[in-house]
C-alpha positions in Angstrom: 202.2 96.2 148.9 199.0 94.7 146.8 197.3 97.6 149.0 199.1 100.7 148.1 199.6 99.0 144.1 195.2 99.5 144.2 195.3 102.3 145.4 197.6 103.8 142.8 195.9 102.2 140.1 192.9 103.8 141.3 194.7 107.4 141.9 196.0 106.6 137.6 191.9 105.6 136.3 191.0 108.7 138.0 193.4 111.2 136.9 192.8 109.7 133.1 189.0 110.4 133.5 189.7 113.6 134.8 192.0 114.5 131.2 189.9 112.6 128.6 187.0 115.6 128.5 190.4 118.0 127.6 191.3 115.7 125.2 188.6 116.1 123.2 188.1 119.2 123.4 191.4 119.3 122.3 191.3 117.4 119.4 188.3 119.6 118.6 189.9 122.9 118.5 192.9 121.4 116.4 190.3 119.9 114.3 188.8 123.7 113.3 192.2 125.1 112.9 192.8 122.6 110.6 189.5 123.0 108.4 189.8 126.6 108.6 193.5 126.3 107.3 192.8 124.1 104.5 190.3 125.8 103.6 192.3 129.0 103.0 194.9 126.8 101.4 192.5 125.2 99.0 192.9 125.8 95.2 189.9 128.4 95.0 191.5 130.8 97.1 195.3 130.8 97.0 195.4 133.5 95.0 193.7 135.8 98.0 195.9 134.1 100.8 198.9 132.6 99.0 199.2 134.7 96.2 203.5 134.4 96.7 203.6 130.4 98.4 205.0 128.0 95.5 202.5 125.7 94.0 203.2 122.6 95.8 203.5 124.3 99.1 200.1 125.3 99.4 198.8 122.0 98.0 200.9 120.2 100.6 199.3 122.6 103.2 196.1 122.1 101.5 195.7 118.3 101.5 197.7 117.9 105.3 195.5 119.9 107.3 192.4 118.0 105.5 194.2 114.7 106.7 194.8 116.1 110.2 191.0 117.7 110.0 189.7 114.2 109.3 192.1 112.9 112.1 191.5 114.9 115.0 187.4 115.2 113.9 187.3 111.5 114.4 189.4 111.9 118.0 187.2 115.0 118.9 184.0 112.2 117.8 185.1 109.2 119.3 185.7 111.3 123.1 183.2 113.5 122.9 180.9 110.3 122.7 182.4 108.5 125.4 182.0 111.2 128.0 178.4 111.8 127.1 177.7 107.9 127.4 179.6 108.7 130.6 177.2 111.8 132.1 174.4 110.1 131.6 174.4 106.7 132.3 173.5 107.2 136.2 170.7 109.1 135.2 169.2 107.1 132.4 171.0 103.7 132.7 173.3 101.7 130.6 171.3 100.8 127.8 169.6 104.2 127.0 173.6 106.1 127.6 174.6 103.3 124.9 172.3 104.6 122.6 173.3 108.4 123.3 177.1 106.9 122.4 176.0 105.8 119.2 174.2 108.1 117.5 176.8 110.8 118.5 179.1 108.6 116.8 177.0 108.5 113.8 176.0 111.9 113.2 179.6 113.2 114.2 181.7 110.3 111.9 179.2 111.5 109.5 180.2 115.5 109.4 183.2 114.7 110.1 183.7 112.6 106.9 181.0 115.5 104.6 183.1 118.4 105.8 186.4 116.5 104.9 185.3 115.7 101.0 184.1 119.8 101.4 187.8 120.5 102.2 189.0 118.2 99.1 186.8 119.7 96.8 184.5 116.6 96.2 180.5 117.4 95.6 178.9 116.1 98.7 175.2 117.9 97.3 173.7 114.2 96.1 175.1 112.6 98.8 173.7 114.8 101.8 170.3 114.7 99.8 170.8 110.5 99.5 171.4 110.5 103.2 168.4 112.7 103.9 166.0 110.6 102.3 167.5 107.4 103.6 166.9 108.9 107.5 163.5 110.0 106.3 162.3 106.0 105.0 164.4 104.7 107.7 162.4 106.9 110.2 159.5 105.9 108.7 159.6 102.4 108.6 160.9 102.2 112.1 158.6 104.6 113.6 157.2 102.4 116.3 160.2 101.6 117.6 161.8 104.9 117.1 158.5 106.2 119.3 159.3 103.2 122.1 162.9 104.5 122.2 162.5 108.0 122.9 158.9 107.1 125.1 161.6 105.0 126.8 164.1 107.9 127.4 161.3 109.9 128.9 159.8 107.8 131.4 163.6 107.5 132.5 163.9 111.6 132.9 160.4 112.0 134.1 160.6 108.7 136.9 156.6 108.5 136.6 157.8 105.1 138.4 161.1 103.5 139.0 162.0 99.6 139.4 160.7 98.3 142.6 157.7 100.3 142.2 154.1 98.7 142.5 151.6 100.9 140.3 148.9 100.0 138.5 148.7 101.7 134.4 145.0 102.5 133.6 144.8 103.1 129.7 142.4 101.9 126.6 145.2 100.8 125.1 146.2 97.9 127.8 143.1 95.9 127.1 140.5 93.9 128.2 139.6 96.3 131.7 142.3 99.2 130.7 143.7 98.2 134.5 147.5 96.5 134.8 148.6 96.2 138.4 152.0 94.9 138.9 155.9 95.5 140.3 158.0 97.0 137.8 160.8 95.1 137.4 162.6 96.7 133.8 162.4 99.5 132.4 163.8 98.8 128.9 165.0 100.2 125.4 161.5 99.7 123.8 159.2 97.9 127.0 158.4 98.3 130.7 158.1 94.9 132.1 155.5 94.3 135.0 155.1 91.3 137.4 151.6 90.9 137.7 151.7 87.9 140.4 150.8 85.3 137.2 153.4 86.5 135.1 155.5 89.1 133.6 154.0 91.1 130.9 156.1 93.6 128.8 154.7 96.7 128.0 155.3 99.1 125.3 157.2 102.2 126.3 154.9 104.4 124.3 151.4 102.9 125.8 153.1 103.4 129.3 154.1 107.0 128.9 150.3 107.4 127.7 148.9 105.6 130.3 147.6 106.9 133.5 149.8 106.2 136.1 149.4 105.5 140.1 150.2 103.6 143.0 147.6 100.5 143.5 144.8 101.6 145.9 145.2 100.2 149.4 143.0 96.4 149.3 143.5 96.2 145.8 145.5 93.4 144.3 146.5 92.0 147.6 143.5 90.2 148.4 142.8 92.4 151.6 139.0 93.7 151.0 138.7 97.3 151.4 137.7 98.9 154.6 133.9 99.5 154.2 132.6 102.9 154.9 129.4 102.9 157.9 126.4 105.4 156.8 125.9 105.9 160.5 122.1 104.5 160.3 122.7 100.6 159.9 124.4 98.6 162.7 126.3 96.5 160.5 128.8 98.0 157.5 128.2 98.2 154.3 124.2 96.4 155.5 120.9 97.7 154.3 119.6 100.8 156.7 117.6 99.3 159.0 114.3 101.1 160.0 114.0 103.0 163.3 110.5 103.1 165.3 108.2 105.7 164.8 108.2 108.1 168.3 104.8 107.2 170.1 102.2 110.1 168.9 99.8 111.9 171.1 97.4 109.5 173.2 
């Protein structure tokens, strides 16, 4: 009985995963017929499309299918966000899908709520162009990070290296020799963390996506000395060339 109750539960989440993508899509068809209807029933143009409606039918018209816009632009949002968070999170991981999630939230709450003051006639001109600049200071003053972020996103579409993976990054940038040889063990939001053998260091997404990357050479880090190469003249590897007599000359 607790058997077949899984397995029905199981049959119910998968049927609902199946239907949320045509809910929002959905919910984003009804939310164009709705702009596109208030928009004919707004003040400016009833005379063109409801030249012979009653006054307060078309503003009823007018103001409910800006209410339902706002409505179903928020459902059409709010989905449309999940199921991207949803694609992509066994390709790029949890934390990186998270951040997919949220700025489609973001930028569509935010058209969502411009297009609805559009619909009711509000002047949305200064507060477009106060947005704008607050992205453009924002941008700036987080630029690092933005730049780790979206190195970050990269390196996991590329897979230069996955978790598990022993490489060694050779770049100015790292310091001291330009070498770090190491397991990866994270590959974060904003740093690639590498176990060294004496510790873990985090690295910067952006320094490794500009960093030259490899597997270590066989002998290195492991304390196994690389296999000497023989010139063929000395009878020892790796020894001086030892000198060979001189054929006897003519007597």
């Amino acid at each position: 009985m607790q058997g077949r109750q899984n397995h029905l539960s199981t049959q119910v989440a998968r049927v609902r995963r199946r239907t949320r993508p045509w809910k929002s899509i959905i919910a984003l068809v009804l939310a164009i017929a709705s702009a596109v209807i208030s928009h004919l029933a707004s003040p400016n143009r009833t005379s063109e499309v409801f030249s012979s409606a009653p006054d307060w039918a078309y503003r009823t018209v007018w103001v409910c299918t800006a209410v339902l816009f706002l409505i179903f632009g928020s459902m059409a949002t709010v989905g449309l966000a999940r199921q991207a968070g949803q694609l992509l999170e066994p390709r790029v991981g949890v934390a990186y899908s998270a951040i997919v999630r949220y700025a489609f939230l973001i930028v569509g709450g935010f058209t969502t709520l411009v297009l609805t003051l559009v619909l009711f006639g509000v002047p949305v001109s200064q507060l477009v162009l106060g947005g704008a600049l607050t992205t453009v200071f924002v941008s700036i003053a987080a630029q690092q990070a933005l730049g780790n972020v979206f190195a970050g996103l990269v390196l996991m579409l590329a897979h230069p290296f996955k978790v598990g993976d022993e490489i060694r990054l050779r770049a100015g940038s790292l310091g001291g020799s330009g070498t770090l040889d190491g397991t990866v063990t994270d590959i974060g939001i904003t740093y690639v963390r590498v176990n060294t053998g004496t510790g873990v260091i985090s690295v910067p997404n952006s320094q490794a996506l500009n960093s030259v990357v490899g597997p270590i050479p066989p002998g290195d880090g492991d304390g196994t000395p690389a296999p000497a190469v023989s010139d063929g003249k000395s009878g020892t590897p790796g020894a001086p060339e030892q000198p060979h007599p001189s054929p006897p000359g003519p007597v």
